[in-house]
C-alpha positions as CSV (number, residue, x, y, z in Angstrom):
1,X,144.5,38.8,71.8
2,X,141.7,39.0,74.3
3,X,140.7,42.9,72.9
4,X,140.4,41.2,69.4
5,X,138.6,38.5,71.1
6,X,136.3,40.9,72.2
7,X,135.7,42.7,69.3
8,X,135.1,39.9,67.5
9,X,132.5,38.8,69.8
10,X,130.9,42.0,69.9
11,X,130.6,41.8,66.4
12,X,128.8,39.1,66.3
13,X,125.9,39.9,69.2
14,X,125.2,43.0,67.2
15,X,124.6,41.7,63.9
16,X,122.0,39.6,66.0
17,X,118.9,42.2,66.0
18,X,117.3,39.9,68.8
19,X,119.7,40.6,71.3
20,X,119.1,44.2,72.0
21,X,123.2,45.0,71.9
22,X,123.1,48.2,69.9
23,X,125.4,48.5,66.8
24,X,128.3,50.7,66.5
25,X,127.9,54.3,67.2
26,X,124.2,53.8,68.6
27,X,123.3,53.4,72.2
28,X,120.0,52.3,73.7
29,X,118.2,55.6,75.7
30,X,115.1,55.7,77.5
31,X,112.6,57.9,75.7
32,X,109.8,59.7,77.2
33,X,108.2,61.3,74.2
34,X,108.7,61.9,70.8
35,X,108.0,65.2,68.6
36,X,106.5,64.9,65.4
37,X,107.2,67.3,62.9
38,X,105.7,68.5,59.4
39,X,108.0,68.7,56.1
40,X,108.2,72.4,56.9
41,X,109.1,71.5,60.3
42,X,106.1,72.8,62.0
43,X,105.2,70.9,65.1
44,X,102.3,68.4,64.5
45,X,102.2,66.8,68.1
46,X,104.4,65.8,70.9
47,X,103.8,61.8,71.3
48,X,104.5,59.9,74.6
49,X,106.7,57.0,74.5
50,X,105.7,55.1,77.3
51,X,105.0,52.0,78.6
52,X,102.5,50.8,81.1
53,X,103.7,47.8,83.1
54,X,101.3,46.2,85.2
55,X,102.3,43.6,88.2
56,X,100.7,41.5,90.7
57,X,102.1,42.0,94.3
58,X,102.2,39.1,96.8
59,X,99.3,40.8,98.9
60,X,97.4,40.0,95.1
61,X,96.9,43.9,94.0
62,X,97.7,44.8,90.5
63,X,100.5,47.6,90.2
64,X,100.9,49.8,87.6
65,X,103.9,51.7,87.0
66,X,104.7,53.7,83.6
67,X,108.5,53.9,82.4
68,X,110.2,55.7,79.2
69,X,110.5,53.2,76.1
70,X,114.2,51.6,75.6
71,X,115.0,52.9,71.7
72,X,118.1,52.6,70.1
73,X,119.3,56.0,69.0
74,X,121.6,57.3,66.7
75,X,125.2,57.9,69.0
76,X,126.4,57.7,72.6
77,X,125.0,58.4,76.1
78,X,125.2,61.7,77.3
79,X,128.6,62.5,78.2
80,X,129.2,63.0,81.7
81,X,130.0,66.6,82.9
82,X,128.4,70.0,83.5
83,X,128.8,71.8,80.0
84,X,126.5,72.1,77.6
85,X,126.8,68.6,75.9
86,X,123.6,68.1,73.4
87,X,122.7,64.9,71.6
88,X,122.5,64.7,68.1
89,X,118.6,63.9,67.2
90,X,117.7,62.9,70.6
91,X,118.1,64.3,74.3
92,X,116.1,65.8,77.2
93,X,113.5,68.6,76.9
94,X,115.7,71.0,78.1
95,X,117.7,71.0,75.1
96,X,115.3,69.8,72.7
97,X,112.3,72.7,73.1
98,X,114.2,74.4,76.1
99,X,111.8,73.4,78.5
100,X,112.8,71.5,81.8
101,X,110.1,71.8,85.0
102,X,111.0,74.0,87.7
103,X,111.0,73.3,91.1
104,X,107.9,75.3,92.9
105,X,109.8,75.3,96.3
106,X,113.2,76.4,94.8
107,X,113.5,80.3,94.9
108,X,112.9,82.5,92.5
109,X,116.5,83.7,91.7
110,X,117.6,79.6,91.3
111,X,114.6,78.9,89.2
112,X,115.5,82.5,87.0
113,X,119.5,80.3,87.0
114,X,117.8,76.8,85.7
115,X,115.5,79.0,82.8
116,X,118.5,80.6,81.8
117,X,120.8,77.3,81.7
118,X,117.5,75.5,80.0
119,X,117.2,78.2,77.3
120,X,121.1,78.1,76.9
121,X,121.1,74.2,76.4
122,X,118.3,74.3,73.6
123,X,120.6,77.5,72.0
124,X,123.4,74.8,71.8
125,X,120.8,71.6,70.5
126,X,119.8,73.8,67.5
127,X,123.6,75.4,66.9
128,X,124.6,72.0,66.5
129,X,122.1,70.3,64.3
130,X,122.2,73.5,61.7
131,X,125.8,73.7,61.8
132,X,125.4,70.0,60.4
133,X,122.7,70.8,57.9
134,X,124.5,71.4,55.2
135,X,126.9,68.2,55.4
136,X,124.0,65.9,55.6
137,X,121.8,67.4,52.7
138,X,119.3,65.7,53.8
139,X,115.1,66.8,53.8
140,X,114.0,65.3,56.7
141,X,116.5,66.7,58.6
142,X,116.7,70.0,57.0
143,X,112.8,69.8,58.3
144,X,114.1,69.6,62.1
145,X,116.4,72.5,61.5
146,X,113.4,74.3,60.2
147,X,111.2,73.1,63.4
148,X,114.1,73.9,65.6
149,X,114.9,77.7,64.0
150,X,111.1,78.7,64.5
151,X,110.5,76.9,68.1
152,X,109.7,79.1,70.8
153,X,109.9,77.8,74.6
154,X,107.0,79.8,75.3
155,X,104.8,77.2,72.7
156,X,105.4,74.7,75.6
157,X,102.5,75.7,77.7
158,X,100.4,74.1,74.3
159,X,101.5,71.3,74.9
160,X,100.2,69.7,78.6
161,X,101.6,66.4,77.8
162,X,105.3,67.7,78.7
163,X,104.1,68.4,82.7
164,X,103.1,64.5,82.8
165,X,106.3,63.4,81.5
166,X,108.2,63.9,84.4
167,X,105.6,63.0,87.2
């Protein structure tokens, strides 16, 4: 009685677009930036998808702090664990262009470990979403498979906005 309860009420928050509950088999992420593809699936731009927040502090100085967008996005959070466990249409940069910043102080055989596990997460974002081409028959998406087949993580050093992103 009280699951069906709960269902019910659910059900009725998330038909409610104003509330921010996400529907069934989306989840609210936080987004740092978005890639923007052609039809052919050539990369047109990397956006950011932040936002600027300023406050006043009791001493009367404005603070401004800069925070990934809240989106709702197509399935669940990222399942907890160590495997390689990619999103569908959505994740970090480590899976999605295989590039994840490196820590200058770590040593060179750890950061060689974190490339390899970086390049071996993006592998498994692209397996997945062409394994799925075909079932969805869609354009657009066929378009990320293209952009995702013909992405290099060396085209990451194009692209400066990705080193702000995570400062």
């Amino acid at each position: 009685m009280i699951l069906q309860s709960l269902h019910q009420l659910y059900g009725r928050l998330s038909a409610d677009p104003d509330n921010g509950l996400p529907k069934r088999g989306y989840s609210r992420q936080n987004i740092s930036f978005c890639v923007v593809i052609r039809t052919a699936g050539t990369l047109v731009e990397i956006q950011p998808c932040r936002v600027e927040n300023i406050e006043v502090t009791k001493g009367g100085k404005e603070k401004k702090t800069v925070r990934p967008l809240s989106l709702l996005v197509l399935g669940q959070s990222k399942p907890p664990g160590q495997g390689l466990n990619p999103c569908f249409l959505w994740d970090n940069t480590g899976y999605m262009l295989g590039f994840k910043p490196g820590d200058p102080k770590a040593s060179e055989a750890k950061r060689e470990k974190e490339r390899a596990r970086t390049l071996a997460s993006f592998e498994a974002f692209k397996a997945r979403h062409l394994e799925c081409e075909v079932q969805i028959n869609d354009p657009d998406f066929s378009s990320v498979c293209r952009f995702l087949e013909s992405w290099s993580a060396d085209e990451i050093e194009k692209h400066p906005l990705l080193n702000h992103v995570y400062k």
